[in-house]
C-alpha positions as CSV (number, residue, x, y, z in Angstrom):
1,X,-28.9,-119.4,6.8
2,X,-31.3,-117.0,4.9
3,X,-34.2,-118.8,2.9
4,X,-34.6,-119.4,-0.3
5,X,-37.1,-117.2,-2.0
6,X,-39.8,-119.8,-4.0
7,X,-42.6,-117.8,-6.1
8,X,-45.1,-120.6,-7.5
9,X,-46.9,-119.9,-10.6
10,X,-49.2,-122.4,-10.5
11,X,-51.5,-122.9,-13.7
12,X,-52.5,-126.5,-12.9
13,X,-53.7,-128.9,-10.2
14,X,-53.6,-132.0,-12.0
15,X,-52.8,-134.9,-9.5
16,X,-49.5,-135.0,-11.2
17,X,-48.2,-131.4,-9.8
18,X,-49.4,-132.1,-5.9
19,X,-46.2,-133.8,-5.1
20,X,-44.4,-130.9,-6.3
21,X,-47.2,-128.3,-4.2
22,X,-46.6,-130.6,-1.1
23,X,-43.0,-130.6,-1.5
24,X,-42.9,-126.7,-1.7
25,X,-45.3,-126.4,1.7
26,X,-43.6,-128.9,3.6
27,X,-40.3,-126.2,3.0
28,X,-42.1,-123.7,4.0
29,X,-43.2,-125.0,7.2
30,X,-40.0,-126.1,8.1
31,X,-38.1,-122.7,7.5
32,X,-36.5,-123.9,4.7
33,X,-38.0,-121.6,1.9
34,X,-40.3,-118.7,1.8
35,X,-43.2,-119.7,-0.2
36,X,-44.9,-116.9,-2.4
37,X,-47.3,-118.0,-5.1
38,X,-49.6,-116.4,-8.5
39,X,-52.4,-118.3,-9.1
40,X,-52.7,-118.1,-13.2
41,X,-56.0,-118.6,-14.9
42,X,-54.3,-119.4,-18.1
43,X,-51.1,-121.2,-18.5
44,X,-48.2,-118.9,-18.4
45,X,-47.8,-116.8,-21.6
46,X,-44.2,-117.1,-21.4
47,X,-43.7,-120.4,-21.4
48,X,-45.7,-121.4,-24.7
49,X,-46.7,-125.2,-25.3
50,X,-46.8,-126.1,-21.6
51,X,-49.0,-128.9,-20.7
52,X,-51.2,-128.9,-17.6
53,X,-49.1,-131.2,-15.8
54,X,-46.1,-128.3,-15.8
55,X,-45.0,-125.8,-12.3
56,X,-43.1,-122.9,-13.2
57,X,-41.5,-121.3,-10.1
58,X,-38.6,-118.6,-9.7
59,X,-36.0,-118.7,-6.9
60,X,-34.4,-115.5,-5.2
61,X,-36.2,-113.8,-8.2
62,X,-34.1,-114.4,-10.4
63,X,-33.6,-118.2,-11.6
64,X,-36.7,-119.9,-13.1
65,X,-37.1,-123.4,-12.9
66,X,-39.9,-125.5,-15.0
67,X,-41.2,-129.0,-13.3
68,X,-42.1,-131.4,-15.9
69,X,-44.9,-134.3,-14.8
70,X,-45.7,-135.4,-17.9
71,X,-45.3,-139.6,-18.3
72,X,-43.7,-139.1,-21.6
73,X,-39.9,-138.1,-22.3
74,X,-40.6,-135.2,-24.3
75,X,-39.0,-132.0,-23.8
76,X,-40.5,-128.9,-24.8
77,X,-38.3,-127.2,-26.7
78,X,-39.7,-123.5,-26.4
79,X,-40.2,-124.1,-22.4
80,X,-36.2,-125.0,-22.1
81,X,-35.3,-122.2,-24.3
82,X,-36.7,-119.7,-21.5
83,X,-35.8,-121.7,-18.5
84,X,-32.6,-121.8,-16.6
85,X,-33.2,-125.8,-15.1
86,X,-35.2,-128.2,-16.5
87,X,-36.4,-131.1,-14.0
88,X,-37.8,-133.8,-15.7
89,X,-39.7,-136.9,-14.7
90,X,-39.3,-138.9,-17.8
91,X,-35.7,-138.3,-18.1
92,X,-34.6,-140.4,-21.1
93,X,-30.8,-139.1,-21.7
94,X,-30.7,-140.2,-25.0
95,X,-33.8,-137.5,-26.1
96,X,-32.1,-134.2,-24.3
97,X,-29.5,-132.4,-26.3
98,X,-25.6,-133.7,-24.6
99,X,-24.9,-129.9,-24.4
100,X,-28.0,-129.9,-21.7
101,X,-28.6,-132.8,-20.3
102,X,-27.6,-132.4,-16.5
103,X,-26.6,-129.0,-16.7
104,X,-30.0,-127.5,-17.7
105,X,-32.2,-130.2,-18.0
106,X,-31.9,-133.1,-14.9
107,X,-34.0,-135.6,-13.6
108,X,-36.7,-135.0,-11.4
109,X,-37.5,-138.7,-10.0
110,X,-40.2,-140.9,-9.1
111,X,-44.0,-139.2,-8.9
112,X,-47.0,-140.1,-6.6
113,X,-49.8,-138.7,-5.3
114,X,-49.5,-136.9,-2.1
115,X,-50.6,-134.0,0.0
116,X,-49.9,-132.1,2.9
117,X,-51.2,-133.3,6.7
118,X,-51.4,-130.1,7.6
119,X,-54.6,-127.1,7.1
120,X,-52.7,-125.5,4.1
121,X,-53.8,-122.0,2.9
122,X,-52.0,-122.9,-0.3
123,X,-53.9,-126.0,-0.9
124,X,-57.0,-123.9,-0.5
125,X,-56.3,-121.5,-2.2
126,X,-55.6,-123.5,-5.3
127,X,-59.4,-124.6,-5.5
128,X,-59.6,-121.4,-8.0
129,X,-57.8,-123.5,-10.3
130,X,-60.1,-126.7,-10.0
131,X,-62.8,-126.7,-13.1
132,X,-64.9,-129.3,-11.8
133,X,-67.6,-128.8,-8.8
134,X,-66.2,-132.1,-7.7
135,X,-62.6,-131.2,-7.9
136,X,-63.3,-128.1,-5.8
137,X,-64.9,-130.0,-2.8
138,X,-62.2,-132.3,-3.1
139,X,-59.8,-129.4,-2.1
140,X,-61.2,-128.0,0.2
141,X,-61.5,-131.2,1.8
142,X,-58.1,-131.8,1.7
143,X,-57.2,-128.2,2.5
144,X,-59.2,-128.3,5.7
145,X,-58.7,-131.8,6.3
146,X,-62.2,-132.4,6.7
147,X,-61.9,-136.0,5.2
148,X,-60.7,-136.5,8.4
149,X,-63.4,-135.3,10.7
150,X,-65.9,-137.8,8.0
151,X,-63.2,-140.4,8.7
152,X,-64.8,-142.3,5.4
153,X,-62.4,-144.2,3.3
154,X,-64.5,-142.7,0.3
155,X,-63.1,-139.3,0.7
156,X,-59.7,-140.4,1.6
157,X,-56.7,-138.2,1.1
158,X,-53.2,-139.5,1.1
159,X,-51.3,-137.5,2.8
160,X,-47.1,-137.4,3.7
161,X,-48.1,-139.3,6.9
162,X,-50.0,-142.2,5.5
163,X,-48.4,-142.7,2.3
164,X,-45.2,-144.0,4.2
165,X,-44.2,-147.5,6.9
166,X,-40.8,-148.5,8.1
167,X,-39.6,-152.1,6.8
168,X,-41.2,-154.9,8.3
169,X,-38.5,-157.4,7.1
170,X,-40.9,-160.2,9.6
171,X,-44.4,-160.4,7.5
172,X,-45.3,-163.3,5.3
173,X,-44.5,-164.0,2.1
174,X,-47.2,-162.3,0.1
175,X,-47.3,-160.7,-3.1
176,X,-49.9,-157.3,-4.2
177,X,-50.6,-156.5,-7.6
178,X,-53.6,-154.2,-8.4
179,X,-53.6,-152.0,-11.3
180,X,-56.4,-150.8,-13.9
181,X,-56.8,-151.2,-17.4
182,X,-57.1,-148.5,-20.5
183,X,-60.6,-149.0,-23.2
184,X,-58.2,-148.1,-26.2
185,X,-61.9,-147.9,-27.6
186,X,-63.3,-145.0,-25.1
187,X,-63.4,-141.1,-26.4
188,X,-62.4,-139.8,-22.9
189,X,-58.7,-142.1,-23.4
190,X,-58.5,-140.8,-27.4
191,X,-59.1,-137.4,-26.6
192,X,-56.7,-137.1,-23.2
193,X,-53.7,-139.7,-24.6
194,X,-53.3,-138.0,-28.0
195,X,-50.2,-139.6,-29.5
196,X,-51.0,-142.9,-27.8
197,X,-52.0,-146.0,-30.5
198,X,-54.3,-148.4,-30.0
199,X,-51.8,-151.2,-29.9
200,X,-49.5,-149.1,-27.3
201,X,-52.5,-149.5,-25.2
202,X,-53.4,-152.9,-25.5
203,X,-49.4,-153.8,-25.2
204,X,-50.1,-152.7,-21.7
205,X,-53.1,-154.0,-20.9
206,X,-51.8,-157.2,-21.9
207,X,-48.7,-157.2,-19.6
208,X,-50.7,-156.9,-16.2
209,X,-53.4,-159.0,-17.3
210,X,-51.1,-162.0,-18.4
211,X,-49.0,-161.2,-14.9
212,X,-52.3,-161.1,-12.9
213,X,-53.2,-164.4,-14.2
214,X,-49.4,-166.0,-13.9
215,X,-49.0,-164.5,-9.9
216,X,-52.6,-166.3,-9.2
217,X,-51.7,-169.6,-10.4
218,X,-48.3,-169.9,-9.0
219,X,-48.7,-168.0,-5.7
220,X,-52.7,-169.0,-4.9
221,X,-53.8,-167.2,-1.7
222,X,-50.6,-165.6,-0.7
223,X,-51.4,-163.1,-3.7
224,X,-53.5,-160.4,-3.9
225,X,-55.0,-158.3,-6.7
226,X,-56.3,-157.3,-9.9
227,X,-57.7,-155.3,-12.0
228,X,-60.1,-152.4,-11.4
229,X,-64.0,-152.9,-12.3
230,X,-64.8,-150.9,-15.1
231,X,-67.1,-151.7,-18.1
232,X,-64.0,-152.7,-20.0
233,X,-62.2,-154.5,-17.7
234,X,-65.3,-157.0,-16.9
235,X,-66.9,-157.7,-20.1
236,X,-63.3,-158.5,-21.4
237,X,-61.0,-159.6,-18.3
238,X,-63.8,-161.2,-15.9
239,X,-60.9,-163.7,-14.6
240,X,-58.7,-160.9,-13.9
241,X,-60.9,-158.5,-11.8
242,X,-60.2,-157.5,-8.1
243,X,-62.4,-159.5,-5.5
244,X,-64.5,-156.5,-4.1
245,X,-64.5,-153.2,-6.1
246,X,-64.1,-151.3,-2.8
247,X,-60.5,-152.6,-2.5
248,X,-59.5,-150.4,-5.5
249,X,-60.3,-147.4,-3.3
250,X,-57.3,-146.0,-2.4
251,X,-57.8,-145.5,1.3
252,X,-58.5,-149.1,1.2
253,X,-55.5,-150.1,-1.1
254,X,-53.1,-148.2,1.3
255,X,-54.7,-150.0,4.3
256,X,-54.0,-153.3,2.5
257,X,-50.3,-152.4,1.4
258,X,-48.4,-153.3,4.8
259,X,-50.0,-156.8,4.2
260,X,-47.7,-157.3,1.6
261,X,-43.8,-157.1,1.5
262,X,-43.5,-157.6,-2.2
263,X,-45.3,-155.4,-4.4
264,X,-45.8,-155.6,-8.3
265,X,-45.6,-152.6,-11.1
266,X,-45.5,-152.7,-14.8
267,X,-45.0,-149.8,-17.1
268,X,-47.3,-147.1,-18.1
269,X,-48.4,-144.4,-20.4
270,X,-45.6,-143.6,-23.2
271,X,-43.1,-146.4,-20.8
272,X,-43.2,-143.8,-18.0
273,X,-43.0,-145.6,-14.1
274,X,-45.8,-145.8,-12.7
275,X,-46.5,-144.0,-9.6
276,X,-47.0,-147.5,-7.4
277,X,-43.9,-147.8,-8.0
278,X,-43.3,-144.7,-5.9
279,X,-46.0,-145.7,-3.4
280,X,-43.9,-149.3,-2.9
281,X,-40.7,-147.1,-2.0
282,X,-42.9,-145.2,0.4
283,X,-43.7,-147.9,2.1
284,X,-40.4,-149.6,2.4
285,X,-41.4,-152.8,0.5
286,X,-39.6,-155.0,-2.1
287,X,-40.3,-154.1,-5.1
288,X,-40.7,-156.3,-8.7
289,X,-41.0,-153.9,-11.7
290,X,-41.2,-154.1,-15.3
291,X,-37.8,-152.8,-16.8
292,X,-37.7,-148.9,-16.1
293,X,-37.1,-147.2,-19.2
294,X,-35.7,-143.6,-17.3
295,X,-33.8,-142.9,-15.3
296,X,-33.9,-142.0,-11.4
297,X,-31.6,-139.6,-9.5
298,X,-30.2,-141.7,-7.1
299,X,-31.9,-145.0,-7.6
300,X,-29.4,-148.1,-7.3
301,X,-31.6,-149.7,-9.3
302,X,-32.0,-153.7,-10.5
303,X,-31.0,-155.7,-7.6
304,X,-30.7,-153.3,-5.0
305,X,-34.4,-151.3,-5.3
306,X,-36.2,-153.5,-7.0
307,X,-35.9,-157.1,-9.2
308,X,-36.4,-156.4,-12.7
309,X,-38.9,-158.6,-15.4
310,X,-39.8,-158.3,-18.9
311,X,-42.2,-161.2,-19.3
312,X,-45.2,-162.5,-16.9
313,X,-43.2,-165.5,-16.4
314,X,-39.8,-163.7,-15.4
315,X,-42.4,-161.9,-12.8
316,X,-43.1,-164.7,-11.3
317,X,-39.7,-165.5,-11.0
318,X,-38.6,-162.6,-9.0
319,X,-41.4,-163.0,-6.7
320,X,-40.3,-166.4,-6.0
321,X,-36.7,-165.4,-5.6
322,X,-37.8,-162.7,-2.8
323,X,-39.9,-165.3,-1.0
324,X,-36.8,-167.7,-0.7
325,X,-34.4,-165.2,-0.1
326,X,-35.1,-163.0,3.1
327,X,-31.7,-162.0,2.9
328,X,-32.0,-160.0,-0.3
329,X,-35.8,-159.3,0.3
330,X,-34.7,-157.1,3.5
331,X,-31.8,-155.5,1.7
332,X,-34.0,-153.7,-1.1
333,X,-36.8,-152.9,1.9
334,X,-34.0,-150.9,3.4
335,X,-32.9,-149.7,0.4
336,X,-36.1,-148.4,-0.3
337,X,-36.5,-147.1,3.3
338,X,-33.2,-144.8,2.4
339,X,-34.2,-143.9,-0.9
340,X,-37.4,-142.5,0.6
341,X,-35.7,-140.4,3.4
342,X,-32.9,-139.1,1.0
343,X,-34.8,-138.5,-2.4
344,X,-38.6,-139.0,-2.3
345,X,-40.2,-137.2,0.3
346,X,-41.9,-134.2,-1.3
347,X,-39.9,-131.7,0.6
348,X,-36.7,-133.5,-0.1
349,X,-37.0,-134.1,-3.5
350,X,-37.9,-130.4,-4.1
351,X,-35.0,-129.6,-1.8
352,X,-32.5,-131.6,-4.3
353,X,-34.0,-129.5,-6.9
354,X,-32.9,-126.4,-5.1
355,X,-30.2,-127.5,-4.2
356,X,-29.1,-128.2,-7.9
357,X,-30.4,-125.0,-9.1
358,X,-28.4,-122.8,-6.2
359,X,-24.8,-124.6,-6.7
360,X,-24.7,-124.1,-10.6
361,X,-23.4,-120.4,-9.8
């Protein structure tokens, strides 16, 4: 079978795009593509209005395909006039036009952050596009994998192979919930969420703060979590904070996550899923989420990926239900384990991308 010609234009290397850079390796490596890429100091001139969480690539030179990270459902309307496919993460059908929506535009599907486990001369070579001194070390660390030779849980990279655990149906009823807070007061979040009100952040903040406290007075020591430190988060949550910072760490918090079978989301920025979500899949567990507002290629969803709440106290009711019922607790950590090996691995959710663009003729 000959490969499929992939030329990158890559612009960005906001967390939010490595999913879509490890997917496109991981092809590479296996055969499955030939991988080509233009590094672009400026974001590409011919797709105006693109936001730095955006991949523009071209197939067999002559199909171009835009990925779209961004949390919100937006579509931008001058990107999809020049584009042949569309992939969106926040897919909300009732914001695409019904004379695009799944023939150019489509849903993209759950987002996470994730690298190669390989020495990548991609993923070094995209340190040209980091802006920060600290952003560049941090590539090049993960490029040469020397976070693995310092073996220290501060400079952690999660990588395909430990971002992901087969179900383990036979652990103990626990429940993990750690998540962070937004300072709807702080320049940095004003200047970075523009659109965003005050009171859209605060709606969130008060969600996982009221489910924080609900899941540690019904469930005691058999929960688990928190919210980050930060200068917000203590002077005006102190009840609510994680019990040692250094949990928070990711290294730490993926260490932790095959502790507990039952894992907690809520929503995030502009209603999008958050990406723990996508971590929970990834490691096969049972999943209690906030009502999703878009919608996922090939997720069953309520009842079969995840249990479904709208108010703390409906949280706590799903996480009681999956304690007491094993039966249904093992059937979403499989479905999850399927999910993950059909749709969420990098490489083969870039592959159903492909796949979509090179059947449409």
């Amino acid at each position: 079978m000959d490969k499929i010609a992939c030329t990158l234009f890559c612009y960005s290397n906001s967390a939010h795009v490595q999913q879509l850079y490890t997917g496109f390796g991981l092809l590479q490596r296996q055969g499955i593509i030939d991988l080509s890429f233009q590094l672009l100091k400026e974001r590409p001139p011919d797709l105006p209005g693109v936001g730095p969480n955006g991949l523009k690539v071209v197939i067999n030179g002559e199909k171009l395909l835009f990925y779209d990270t961004f949390d919100g459902y937006q579509i931008n309307p001058n990107v999809l006039g020049k584009v042949d496919f569309y992939f969106k993460r926040s897919f909300l059908p009732s914001a695409i036009d019904k004379n695009m929506i799944y023939r150019k535009v489509f849903p993209l599907g759950l987002n996470y952050l994730v690298y190669e486990g390989s020495p990548s001369f991609f993923s070094l070579k995209r340190t040209g596009l980091e802006k920060r001194f600290v952003g560049k070390i941090k590539n090049v660390f993960n490029a040469l994998e020397i976070d693995r030779l310092v073996g220290s849980k501060t400079f952690f990279i999660p990588r395909v192979s430990n971002c992901f655990a087969y179900p383990l149906p036979a652990q103990p009823s626990r429940v993990l919930f750690m998540t962070h807070l937004w300072d709807p007061g702080h320049t940095s979040v004003k200047s970075e969420l523009l659109g965003l009100s005050r009171e859209s952040l605060e709606a969130v903040n008060e969600m996982r703060v009221k489910c924080i406290r609900a899941l540690k007075k019904e469930f005691g020591d058999k929960f688990f979590g928190g919210v980050v430190v930060d200068e917000y988060s203590t002077r005006n949550f102190p009840d609510c904070l994680i019990q040692e910072a250094r949990n928070a760490q990711k290294g730490n918090y993926l260490a932790m996550l095959p502790q507990y079978p039952v894992c907690v989301t809520t929503t995030g920025l502009f209603g999008s899923i958050g990406w723990k979500f996508a971590e929970y899949i990834c490691f096969s567990w049972a999943i209690v989420s906030e009502k999703l507002s878009y919608e996922v290629p090939g997720l069953c969803g309520a009842g079969e990926n995840y249990l479904e709440f709208t108010t703390p106290e409906g949280c706590v009711a799903a996480v009681s239900q999956l304690f007491e019922d094993r039966e249904l607790l093992v059937k979403i950590m499989m479905n999850n384990y399927r999910y993950y090996l059909s749709y969420l691995r990098p490489d083969l959710l870039i592959l159903n991308t492909l796949i979509h663009a090179m059947s449409a003729g």
